[in-house]
N, C-alpha and C positions, 0 to 999 in steps of 0.2 A: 504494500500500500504506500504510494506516494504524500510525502508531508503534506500539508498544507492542501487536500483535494479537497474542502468543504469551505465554501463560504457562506459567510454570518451575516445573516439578512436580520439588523434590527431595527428594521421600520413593519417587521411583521411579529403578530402575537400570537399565541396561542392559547384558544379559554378549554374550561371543561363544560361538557353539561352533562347534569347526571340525574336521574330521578326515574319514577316508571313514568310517566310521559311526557320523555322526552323526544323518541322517534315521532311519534304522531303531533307533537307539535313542531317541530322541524319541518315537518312534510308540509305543515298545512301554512310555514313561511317561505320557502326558496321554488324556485326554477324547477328543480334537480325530483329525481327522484332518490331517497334516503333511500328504501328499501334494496338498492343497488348494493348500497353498503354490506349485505348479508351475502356477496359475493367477492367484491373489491375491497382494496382498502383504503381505497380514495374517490373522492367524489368533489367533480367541483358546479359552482353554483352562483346564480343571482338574488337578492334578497332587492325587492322591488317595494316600492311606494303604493298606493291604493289608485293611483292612475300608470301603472306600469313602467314607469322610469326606475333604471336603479339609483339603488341606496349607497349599494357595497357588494362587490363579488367576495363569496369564501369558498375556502377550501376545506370541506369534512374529511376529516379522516379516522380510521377504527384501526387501536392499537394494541388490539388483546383481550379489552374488557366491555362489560357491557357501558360504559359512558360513550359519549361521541364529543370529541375536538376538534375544535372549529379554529383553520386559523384567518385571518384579516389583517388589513392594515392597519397599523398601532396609531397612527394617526386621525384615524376616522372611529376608533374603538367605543371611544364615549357616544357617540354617535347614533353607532351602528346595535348599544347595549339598548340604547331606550328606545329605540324602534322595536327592538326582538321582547321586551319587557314591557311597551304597550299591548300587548298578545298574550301574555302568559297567563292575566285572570288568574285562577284559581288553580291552572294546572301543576300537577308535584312536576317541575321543572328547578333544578340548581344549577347557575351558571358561577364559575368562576377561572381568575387568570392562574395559567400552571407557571411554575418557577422554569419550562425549558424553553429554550431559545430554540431558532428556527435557521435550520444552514438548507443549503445548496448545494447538490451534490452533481455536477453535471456528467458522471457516469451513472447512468440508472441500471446496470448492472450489481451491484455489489449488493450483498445478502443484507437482509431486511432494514430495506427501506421504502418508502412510499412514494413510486411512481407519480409524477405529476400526472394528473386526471387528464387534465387538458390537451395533450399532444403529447404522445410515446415518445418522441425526440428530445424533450426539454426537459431533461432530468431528475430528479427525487430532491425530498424531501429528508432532511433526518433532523431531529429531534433530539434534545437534551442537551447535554454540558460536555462536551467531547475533549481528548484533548488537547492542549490550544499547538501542541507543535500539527495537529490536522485541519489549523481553524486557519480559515484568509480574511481578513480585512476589507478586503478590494470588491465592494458590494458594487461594485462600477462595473467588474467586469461581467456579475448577472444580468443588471440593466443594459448591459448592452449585448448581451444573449437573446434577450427577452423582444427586444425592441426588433432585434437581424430573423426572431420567429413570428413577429408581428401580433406578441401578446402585450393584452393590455392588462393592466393589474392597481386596484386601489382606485380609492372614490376622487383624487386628481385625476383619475382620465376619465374612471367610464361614469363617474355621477351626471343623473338626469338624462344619460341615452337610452335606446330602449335596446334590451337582448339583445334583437336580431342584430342593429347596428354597430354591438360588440363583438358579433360574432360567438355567441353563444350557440346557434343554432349550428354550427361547426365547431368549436368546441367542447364536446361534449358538455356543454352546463346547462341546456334545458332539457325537458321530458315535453312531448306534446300527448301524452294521456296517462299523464300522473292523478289526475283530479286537481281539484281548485286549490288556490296558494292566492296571495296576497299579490294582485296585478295580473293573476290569469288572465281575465277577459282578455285585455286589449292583446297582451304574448298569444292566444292562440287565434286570435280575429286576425291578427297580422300572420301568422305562418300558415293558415288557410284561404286568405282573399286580397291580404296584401302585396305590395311591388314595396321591394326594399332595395331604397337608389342608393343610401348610405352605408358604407359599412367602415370600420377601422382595417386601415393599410398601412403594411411596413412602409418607408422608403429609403434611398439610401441620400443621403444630401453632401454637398459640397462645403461641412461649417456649422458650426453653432446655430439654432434654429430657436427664436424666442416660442417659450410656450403659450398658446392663445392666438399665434400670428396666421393671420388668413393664407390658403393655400389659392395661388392665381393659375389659372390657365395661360397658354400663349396671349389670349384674346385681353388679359387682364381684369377675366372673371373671377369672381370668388368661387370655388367647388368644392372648398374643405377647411378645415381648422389644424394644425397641428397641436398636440397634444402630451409629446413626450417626444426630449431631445438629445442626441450628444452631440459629437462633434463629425459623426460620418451616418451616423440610423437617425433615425425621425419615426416616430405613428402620428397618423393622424387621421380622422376623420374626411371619408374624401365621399365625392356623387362618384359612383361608378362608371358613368357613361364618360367619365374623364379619366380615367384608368391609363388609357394608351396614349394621354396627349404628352407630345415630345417634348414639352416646355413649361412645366409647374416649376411654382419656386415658390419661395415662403420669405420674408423678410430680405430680397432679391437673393436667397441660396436658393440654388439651383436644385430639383428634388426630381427621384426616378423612383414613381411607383413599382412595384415587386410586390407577383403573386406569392401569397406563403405557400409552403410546400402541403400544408393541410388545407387548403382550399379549395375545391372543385371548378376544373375549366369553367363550365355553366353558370356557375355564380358571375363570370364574370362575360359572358360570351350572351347573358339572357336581361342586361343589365336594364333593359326598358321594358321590360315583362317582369314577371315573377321570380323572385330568386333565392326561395323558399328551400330548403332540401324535402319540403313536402311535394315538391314540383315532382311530375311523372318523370 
């Protein structure tokens, strides 16, 4: 085992929840289907507002016991508590934070660990206090992992978009016949009769790219927002039917949208139609 293969993601938490219902209240707040969890050992998920925008994406995952841990961004955690604690009423539901940190492990090969849910390529998960001659610092070099997979992560990018335009419906993080969840309606009226022009895209830019700064066409339209930056990847928010234009830039850096490798041609080949994976 090579020194230093795990890095220390601490802009993410990790709570417990424990109680007898806790799965059926979990079901009846995320995207995702829990029940998955009685196969897998990770599950990932939207936790959505009562008009269907998100809140906060997490990541469940089952470590042995009957509890379930949720992890989220530590930034949004207050946040994201009294949302899931407007819901709980009377149910025997205990949530609390665990004393283990959260690394990065970009070989998802190695014995027990938990596969990121989201795309087989983007490496695991491992949990607790490990030690520090296996621990890296360089939480810069996941974001910009994360960014060259065109995943988005944490209520700075995806708050207030809806699923599909996170690309949830390709990332495994919805079920469409789980039953009802907090923002159903609108998440299955859009993946059965909706056109989804928006979706979150890698790209690769030429430069520092301010976060919030309007994505231009040649023409010097707007078609997108960027979102999350370094200094060579960008995500951001783009109209699909501008996917192939030769000339986006953001903050005059020049930007080249890039299909992810988990994307389906048709999402973007159907872009003024439907672009559902419930499409035939």
């Amino acid at each position: 085992m090579s020194s230093q293969r795990l890095i220390k993601l601490p802009h993410r938490v990790l709570l417990k929840l424990h109680g007898a219902d806790t799965n059926a209240f979990v079901q009846g707040l995320i995207t995702n289907d829990v029940t998955k969890l009685q196969s897998q050992n990770g599950l990932a998920a939207f936790l959505l507002n009562t008009k269907g925008r998100i809140v906060e994406d997490v990541l469940l995952w089952r470590r042995g016991t009957d509890d379930l841990f949720l992890e989220c961004s530590k930034g949004n955690q207050s946040i994201l508590l009294k949302e899931i604690l407007k819901y709980r009423l009377r149910k025997r539901v205990e949530i609390s934070e665990t004393s283990d940190h959260v690394f990065f492990d970009e070989d998802s090969s190695a014995t027990q660990q938990h596969k990121d849910p989201r795309f087989a390529g983007f490496g695991a998960r491992v949990f607790g206090n490990p030690s520090s001659s296996e621990v890296s610092e360089n939480r810069e070099k996941y974001e910009n992992l994360r960014r060259s997979f065109g995943i988005a992560e944490g209520a700075d990018e995806l708050a207030d978009l809806l699923p599909f335009q996170a690309n949830g419906d390709l990332l495994n993080m919805v079920s469409l016949d789980k039953g009802c969840y907090i923002g159903q309606e609108l998440t299955a009226r859009t993946a059965h009769t909706g056109v989804i022009r928006r979706r979150i895209m890698p790209f690769q830019c030429e430069g520092q790219v301010k976060i919030g700064a309007d994505i231009l066409d040649e023409k010097k339209n707007k078609v997108g927002k960027i979102i999350s930056s370094d200094t060579t990847r960008c995500l951001g928010i783009l109209q699909l039917s501008s996917f192939k234009s030769s000339k986006l830039s953001a903050d005059e850096v020049t930007l080249t949208a890039k299909q992810p490798e988990w994307m389906p041609d048709k999402i973007l080949a159907n872009n003024k139609t439907r672009t559902s994976l419930t499409d035939s």
